[in-house]
RODO-2510 file (C-alpha; in nm, 4 decimals, decimal comma):
residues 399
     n   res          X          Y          Z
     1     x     0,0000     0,0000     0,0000
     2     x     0,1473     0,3512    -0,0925
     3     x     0,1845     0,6358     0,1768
     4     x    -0,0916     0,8278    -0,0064
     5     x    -0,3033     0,5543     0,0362
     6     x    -0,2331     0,4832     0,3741
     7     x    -0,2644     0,8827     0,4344
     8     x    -0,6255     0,8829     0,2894
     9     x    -0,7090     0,5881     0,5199
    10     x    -0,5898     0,7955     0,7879
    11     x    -0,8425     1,0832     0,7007
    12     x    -1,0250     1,2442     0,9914
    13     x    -1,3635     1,0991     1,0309
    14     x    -1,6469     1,2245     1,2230
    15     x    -1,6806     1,1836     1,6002
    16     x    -1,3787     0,9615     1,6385
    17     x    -0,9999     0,9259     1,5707
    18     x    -0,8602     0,7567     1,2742
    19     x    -0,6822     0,4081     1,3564
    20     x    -0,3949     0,4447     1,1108
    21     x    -0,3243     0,7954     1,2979
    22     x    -0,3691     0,6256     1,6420
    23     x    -0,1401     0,3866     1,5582
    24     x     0,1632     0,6352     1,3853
    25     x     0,0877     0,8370     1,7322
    26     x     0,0989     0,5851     1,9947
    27     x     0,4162     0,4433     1,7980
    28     x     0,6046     0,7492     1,8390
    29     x     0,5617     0,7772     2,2016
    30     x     0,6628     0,4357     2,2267
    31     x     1,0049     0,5062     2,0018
    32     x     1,0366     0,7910     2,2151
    33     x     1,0827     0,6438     2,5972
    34     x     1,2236     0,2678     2,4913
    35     x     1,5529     0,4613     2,3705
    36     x     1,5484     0,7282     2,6396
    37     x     1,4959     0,4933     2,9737
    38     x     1,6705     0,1661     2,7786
    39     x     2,0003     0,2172     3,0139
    40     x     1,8466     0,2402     3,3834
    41     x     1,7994    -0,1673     3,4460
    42     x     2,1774    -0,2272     3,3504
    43     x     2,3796     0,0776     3,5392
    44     x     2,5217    -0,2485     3,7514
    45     x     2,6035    -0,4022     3,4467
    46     x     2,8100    -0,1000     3,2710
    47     x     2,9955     0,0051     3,5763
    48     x     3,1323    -0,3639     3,5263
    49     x     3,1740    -0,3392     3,1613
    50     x     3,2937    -0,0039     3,1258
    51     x     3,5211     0,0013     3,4371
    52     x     3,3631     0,2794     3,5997
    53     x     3,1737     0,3689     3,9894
    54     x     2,8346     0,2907     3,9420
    55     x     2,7549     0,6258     4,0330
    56     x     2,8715     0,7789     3,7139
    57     x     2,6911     0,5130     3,5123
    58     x     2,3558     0,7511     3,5939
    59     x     2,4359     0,9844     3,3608
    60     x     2,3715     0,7695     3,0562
    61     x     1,9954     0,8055     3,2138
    62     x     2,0685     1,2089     3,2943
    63     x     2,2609     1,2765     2,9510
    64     x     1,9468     1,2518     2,7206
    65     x     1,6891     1,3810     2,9459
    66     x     1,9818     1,7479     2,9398
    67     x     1,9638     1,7102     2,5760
    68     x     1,6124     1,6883     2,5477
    69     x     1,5216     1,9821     2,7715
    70     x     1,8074     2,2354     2,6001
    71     x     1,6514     2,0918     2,2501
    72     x     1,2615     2,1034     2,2973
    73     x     1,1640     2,5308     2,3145
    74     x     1,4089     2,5486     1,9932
    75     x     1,2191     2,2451     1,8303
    76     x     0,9123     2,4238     1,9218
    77     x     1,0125     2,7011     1,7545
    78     x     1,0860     2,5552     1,4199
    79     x     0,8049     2,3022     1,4420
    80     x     0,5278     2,6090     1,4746
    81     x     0,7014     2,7660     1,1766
    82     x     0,7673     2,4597     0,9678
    83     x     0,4967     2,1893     1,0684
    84     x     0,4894     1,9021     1,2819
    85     x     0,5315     1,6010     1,0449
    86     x     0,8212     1,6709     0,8996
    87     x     0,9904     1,6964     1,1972
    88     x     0,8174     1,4100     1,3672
    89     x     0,9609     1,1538     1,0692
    90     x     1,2614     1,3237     0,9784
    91     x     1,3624     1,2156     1,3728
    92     x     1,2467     0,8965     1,3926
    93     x     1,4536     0,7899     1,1207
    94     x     1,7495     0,9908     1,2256
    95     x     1,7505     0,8321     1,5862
    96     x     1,8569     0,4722     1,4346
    97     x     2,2054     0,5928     1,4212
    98     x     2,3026     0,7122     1,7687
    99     x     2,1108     0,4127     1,8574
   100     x     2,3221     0,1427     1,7313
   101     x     2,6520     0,3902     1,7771
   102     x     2,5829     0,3195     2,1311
   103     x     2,6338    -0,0654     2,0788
   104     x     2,9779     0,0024     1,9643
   105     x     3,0722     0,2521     2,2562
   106     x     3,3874     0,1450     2,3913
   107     x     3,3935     0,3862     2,7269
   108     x     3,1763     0,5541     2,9680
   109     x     3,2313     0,8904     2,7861
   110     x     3,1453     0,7488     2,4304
   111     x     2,8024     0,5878     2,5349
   112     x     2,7160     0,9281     2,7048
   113     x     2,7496     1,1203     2,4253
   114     x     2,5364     0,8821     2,1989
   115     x     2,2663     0,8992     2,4514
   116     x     2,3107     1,2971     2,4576
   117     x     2,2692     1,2480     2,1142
   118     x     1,9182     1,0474     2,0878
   119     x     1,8472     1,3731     2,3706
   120     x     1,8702     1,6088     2,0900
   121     x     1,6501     1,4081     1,8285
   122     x     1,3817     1,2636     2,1029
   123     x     1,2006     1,5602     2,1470
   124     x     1,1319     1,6199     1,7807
   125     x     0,8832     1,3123     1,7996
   126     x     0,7909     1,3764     2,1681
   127     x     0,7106     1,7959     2,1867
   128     x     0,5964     1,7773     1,8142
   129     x     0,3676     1,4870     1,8272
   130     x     0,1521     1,6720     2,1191
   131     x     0,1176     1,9718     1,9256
   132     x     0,0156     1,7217     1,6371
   133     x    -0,2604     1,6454     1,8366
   134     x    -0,3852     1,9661     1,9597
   135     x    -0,4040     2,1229     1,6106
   136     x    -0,5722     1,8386     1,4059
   137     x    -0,8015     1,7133     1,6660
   138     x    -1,0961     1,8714     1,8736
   139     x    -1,0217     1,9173     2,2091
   140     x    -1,2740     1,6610     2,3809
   141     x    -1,0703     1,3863     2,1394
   142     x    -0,7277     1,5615     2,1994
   143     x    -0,7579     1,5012     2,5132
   144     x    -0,9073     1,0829     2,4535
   145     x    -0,5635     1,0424     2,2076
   146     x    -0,3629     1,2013     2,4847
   147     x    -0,4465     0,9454     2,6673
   148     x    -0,4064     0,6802     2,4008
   149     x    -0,0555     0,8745     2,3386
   150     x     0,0316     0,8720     2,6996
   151     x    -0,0013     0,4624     2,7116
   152     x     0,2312     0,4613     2,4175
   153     x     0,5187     0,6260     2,5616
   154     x     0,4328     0,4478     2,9420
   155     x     0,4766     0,0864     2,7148
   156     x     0,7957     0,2013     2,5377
   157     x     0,9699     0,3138     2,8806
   158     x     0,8620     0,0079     3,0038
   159     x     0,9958    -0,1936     2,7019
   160     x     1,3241     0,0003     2,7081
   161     x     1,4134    -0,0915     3,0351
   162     x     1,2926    -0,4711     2,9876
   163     x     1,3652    -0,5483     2,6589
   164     x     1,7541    -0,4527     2,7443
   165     x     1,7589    -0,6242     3,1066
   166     x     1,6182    -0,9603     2,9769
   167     x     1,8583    -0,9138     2,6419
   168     x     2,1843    -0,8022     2,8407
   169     x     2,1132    -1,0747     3,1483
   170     x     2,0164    -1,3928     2,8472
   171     x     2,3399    -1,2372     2,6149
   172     x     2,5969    -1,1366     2,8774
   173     x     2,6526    -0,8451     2,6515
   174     x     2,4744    -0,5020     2,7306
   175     x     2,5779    -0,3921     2,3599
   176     x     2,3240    -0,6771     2,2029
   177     x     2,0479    -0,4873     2,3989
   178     x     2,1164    -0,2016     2,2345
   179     x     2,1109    -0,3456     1,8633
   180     x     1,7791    -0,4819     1,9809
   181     x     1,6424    -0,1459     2,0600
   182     x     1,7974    -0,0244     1,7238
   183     x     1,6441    -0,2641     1,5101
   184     x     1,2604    -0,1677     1,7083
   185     x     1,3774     0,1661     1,6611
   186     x     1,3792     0,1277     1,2460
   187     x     1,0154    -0,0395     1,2483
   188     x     0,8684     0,2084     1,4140
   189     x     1,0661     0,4880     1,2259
   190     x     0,8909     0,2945     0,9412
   191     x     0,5397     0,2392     1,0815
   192     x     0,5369     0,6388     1,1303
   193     x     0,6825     0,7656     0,8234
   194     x     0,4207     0,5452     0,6009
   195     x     0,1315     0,5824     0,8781
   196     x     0,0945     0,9761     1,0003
   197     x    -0,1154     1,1801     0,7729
   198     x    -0,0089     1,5134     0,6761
   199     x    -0,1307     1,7988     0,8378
   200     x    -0,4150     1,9633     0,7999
   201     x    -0,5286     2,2461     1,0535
   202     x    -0,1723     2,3923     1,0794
   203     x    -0,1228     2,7220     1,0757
   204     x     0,2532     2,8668     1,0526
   205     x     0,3781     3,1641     1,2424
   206     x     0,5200     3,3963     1,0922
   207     x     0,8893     3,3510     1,0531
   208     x     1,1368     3,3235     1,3689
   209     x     1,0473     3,6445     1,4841
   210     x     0,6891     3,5202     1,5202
   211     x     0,7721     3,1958     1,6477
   212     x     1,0382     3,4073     1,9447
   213     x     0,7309     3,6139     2,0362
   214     x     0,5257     3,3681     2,1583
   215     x     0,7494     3,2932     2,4553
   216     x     0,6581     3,6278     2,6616
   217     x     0,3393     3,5078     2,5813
   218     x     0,3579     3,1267     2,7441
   219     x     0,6010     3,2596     3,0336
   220     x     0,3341     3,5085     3,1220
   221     x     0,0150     3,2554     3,0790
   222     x    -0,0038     3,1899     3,4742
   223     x    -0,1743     2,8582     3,3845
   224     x     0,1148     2,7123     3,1652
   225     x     0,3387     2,7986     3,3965
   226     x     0,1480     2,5942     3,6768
   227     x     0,1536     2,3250     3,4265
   228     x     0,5406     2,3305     3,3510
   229     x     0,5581     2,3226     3,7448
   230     x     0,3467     2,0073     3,6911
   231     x     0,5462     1,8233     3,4722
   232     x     0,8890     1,8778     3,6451
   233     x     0,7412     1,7083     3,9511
   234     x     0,5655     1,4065     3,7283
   235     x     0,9528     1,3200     3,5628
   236     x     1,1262     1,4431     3,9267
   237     x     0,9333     1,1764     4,1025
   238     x     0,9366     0,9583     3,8007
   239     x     1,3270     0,9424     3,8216
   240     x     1,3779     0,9566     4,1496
   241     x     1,1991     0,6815     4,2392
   242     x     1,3039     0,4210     3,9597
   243     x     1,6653     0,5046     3,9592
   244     x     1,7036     0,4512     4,3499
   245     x     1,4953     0,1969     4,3912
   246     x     1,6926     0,0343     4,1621
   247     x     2,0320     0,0573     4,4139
   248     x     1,7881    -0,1097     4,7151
   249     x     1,6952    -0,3838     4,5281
   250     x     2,0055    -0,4848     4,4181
   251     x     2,1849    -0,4950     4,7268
   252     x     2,0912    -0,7036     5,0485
   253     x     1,8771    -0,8847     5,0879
   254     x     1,7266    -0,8992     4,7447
   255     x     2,0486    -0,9195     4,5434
   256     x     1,8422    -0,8465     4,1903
   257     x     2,0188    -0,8515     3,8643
   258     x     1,9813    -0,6737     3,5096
   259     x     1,6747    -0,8965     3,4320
   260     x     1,4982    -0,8866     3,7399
   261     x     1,5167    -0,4914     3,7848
   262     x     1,4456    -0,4707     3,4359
   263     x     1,1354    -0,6392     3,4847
   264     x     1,0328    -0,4600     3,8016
   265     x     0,9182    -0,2070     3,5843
   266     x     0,5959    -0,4464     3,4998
   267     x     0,4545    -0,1560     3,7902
   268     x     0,4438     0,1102     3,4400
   269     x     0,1899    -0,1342     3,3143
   270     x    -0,0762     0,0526     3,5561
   271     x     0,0043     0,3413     3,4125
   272     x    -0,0791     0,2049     3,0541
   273     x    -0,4065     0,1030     3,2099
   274     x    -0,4510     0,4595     3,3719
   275     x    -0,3441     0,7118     3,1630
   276     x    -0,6386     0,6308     2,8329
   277     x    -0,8755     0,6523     3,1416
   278     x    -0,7114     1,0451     3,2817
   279     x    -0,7925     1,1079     2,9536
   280     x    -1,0943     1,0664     2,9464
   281     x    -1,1646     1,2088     3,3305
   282     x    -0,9775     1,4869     3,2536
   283     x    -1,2185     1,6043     2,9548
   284     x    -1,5140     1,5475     3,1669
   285     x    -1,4345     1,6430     3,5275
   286     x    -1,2600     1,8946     3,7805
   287     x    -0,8956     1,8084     3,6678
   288     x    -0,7917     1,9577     4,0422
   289     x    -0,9397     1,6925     4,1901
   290     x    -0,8426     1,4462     3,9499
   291     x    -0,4546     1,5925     4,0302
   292     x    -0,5634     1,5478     4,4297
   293     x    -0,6380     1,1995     4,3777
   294     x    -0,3119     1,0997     4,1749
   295     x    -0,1061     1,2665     4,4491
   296     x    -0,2860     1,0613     4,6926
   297     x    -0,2278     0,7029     4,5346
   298     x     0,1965     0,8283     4,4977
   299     x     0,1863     0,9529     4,8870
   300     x     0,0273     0,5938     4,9636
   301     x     0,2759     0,3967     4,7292
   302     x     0,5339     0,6051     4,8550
   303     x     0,4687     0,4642     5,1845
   304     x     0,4745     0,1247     5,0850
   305     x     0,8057     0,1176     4,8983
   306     x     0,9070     0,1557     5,2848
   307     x     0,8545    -0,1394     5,4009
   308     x     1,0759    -0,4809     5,3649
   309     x     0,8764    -0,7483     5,1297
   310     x     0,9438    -0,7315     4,7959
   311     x     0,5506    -0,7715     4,7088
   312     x     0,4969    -0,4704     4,9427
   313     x     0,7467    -0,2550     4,7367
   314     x     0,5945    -0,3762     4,4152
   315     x     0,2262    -0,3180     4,4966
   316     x     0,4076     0,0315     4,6070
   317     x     0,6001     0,1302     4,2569
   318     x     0,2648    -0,0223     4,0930
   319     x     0,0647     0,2699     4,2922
   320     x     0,2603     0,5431     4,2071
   321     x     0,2221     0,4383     3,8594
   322     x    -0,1346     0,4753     3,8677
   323     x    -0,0525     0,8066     4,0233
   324     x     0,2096     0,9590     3,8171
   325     x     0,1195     0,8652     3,4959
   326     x    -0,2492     1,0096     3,4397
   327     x    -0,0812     1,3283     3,6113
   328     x     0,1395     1,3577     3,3052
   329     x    -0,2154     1,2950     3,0604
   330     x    -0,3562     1,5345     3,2559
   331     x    -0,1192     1,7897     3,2153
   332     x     0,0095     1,7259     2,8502
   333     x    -0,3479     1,7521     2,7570
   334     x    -0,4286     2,1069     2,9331
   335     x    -0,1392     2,2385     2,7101
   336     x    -0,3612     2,2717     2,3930
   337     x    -0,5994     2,4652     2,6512
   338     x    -0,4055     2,6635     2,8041
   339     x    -0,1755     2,8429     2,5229
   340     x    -0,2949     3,1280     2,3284
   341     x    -0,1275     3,0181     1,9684
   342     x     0,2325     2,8636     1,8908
   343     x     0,0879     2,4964     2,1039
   344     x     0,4024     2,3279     1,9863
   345     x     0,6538     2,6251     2,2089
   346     x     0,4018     2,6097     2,4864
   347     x     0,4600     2,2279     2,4086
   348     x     0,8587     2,2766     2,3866
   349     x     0,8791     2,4562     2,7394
   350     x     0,6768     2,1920     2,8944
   351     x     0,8984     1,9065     2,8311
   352     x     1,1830     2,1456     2,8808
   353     x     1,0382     2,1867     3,2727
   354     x     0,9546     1,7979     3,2543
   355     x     1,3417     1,7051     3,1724
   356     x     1,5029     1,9452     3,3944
   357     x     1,2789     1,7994     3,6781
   358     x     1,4019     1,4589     3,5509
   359     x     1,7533     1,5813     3,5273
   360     x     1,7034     1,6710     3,8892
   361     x     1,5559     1,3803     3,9876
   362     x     1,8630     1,2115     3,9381
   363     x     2,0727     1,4493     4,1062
   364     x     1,9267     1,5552     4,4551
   365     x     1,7845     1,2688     4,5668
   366     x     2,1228     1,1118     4,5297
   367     x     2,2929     1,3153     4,8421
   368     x     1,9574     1,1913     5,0260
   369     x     2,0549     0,7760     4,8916
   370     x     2,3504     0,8585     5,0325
   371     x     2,2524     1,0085     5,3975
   372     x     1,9561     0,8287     5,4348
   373     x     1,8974     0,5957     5,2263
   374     x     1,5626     0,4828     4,9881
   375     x     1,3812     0,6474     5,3359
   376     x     1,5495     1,0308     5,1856
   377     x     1,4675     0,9900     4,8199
   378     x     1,1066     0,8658     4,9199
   379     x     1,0688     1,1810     5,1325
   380     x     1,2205     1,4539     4,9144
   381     x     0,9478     1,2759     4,6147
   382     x     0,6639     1,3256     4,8274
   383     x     0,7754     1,7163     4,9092
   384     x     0,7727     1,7353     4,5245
   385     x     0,4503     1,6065     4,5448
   386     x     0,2577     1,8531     4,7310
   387     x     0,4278     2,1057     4,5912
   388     x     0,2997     1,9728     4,2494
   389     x    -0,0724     1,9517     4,3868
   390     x     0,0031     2,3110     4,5250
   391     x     0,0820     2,4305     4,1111
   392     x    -0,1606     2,2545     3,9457
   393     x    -0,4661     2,3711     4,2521
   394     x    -0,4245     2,6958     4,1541
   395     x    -0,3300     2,7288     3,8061
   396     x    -0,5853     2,4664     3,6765
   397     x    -0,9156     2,6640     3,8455
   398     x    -0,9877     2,8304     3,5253
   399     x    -1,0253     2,5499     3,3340
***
């Protein structure tokens, strides 16, 4: 079947959301988040391989997410001037080859700056694809596809993480992971490139002076900027919590290796299950109290990660999940109501405050790991927590 005829398939039709444009969304969440979380289940692993403190092996998770959020208000930029498909394709195919140039790194240095470099190309699918949505769909099935989009990139950060555990623990050899996540990479490159339909409610600022002039606009839009607050707290938590409960479980007494911490992250599963279902909530009821709940299932997981059975920890991670998860649907999807014009810059700051909470979710919780142990990093989360609810109470009572 030719592109053109796969784009006419893909045509808008009344009261719903095409399948074939479904499918070319979910898939590039799902590209997205299985190359940017692929490293976090073997940081063991590399210290070994690459001769280095395990410490330092956290920047391979760190590296993109810096990348991502100094990339994403530029790619907003071009993508409100240029168009969102472009852009969307033009990456997906592009990230194959810092993929698999990560297979071949031969030091701790040379892997880092491969994953810096799928940091600068991720956000072209990621920031780009959300603004896809809020310009060619109306907002009560924005919102629904959020959702659906949301699920996507929940299953590919879960696939990342267990796709290279299970490969790297089975193989012996981290680098066979990563050929694995190249080779996905190139099918769903594919699947979107043939799949997405070109736009058709896009409407181009006017050149880069256009495009620069709707930032005074978003910093100054009180209710974005309770949103951005949002979203660094939702990839904060996000990272703190998987990358340090990652060091508990594999010391005493549960020993875990690359497989079994890889597929600890079953837990995002709830979020696939939540986040189509936020969607839907959020285009139908008070999103504040929507927000209140979500904090309240983390605070209570949170909790449970504190005790000693591994089933207790689990059901713990697995509540968060539920938790986190529809907070990022809920907040992605207020976006498209919140800016006045240029959705994919409002977009571009937002995961720009999303990845410099993740960057820092990595990086302070880390003097509390090593003061206080998983007790710290589950206590600084939950600050970042309220503080979240806090944003998104008073910046989301308009809506």
């Amino acid at each position: 079947m030719s592109s053109q005829s796969l784009s006419a398939a893909s045509e808008p039709t009344s009261g719903g959301i095409p399948r074939t444009t479904a499918l070319a969304l979910v898939v590039a969440g799902y590209v997205t988040f299985v190359n940017m979380w692929c490293t976090q289940a073997i940081l063991p692993v590399l210290a070994q391989s690459l001769h280095v403190s395990p410490a330092l092996t956290g920047y391979t998770v760190t590296a993109p997410l810096i990348a991502t959020a100094a990339m994403a208000p530029l790619i907003g930029m071009l993508s409100d001037r240029f168009g969102r498909r472009v852009f969307i394709r033009g990456a997906a195919l592009l990230l194959i080859i810092p993929t698999l140039l990560a297979a071949t790194a031969s030091s701790l240095p040379m892997l880092i700056a491969c994953r810096f470099l799928q940091g600068l190309l991720l956000p072209f699918i990621f920031t780009v694809t959300i603004a896809y949505i809020s310009d060619e769909m109306s907002p009560a099935n924005a919102m629904k596809m959020v959702g659906i989009y949301t699920s996507g990139t929940i299953t590919g950060g879960f696939s990342g993480r267990l796709i290279v555990g299970f490969v790297t623990a089975l193989t012996h050899n981290w680098r066979i992971g990563f050929l694995v996540i190249g080779l996905i990479t190139l099918v769903a490159a594919l699947i979107i490139t043939f799949l997405l339909p070109r736009e058709a409610r896009f409407k181009p600022t006017t050149g880069v002076a256009g495009a620069l002039a709707s930032f005074p606009n978003h910093l100054s839009n009180k209710r974005l900027l309770g949103t951005y607050a949002v979203g660094f707290g939702v990839l904060f938590s996000l990272v703190s919590v998987f990358t340090f409960i990652n060091f508990r479980l594999a010391e005493a007494p549960y020993h875990m290796g690359p497989a079994a911490l890889g597929a600890i992250f079953v837990v995002y599963l709830g979020g696939v299950a939540a986040s189509p279902v936020a969607g839907r909530l959020g285009a139908k009821m008070n999103r504040q109290w929507l927000m209140a709940g979500c904090t309240g299932l983390i605070l209570l997981g949170l909790a449970l990660t504190l005790a000693s059975p591994l089933w207790m920890i689990a059901l713990g991670l697995l509540l968060i999940c539920f938790g986190v998860f529809p907070q990022q649907t809920l907040a992605t999807g207020f976006i498209g109501i919140a800016a006045r014009g240029a959705k994919s810059t409002a977009v571009g700051l937002y995961v720009t405050a999303y990845y410099i909470g993740g960057s820092f979710g990595g990086i302070i919780p880390a003097a509390a790991w090593h003061s206080a142990g998983w007790i710290g990093c589950a206590a600084i989360t939950a600050l970042v927590q309220l503080l979240m609810l806090g944003f998104a109470w008073k910046s989301w009572k308009t809506a």
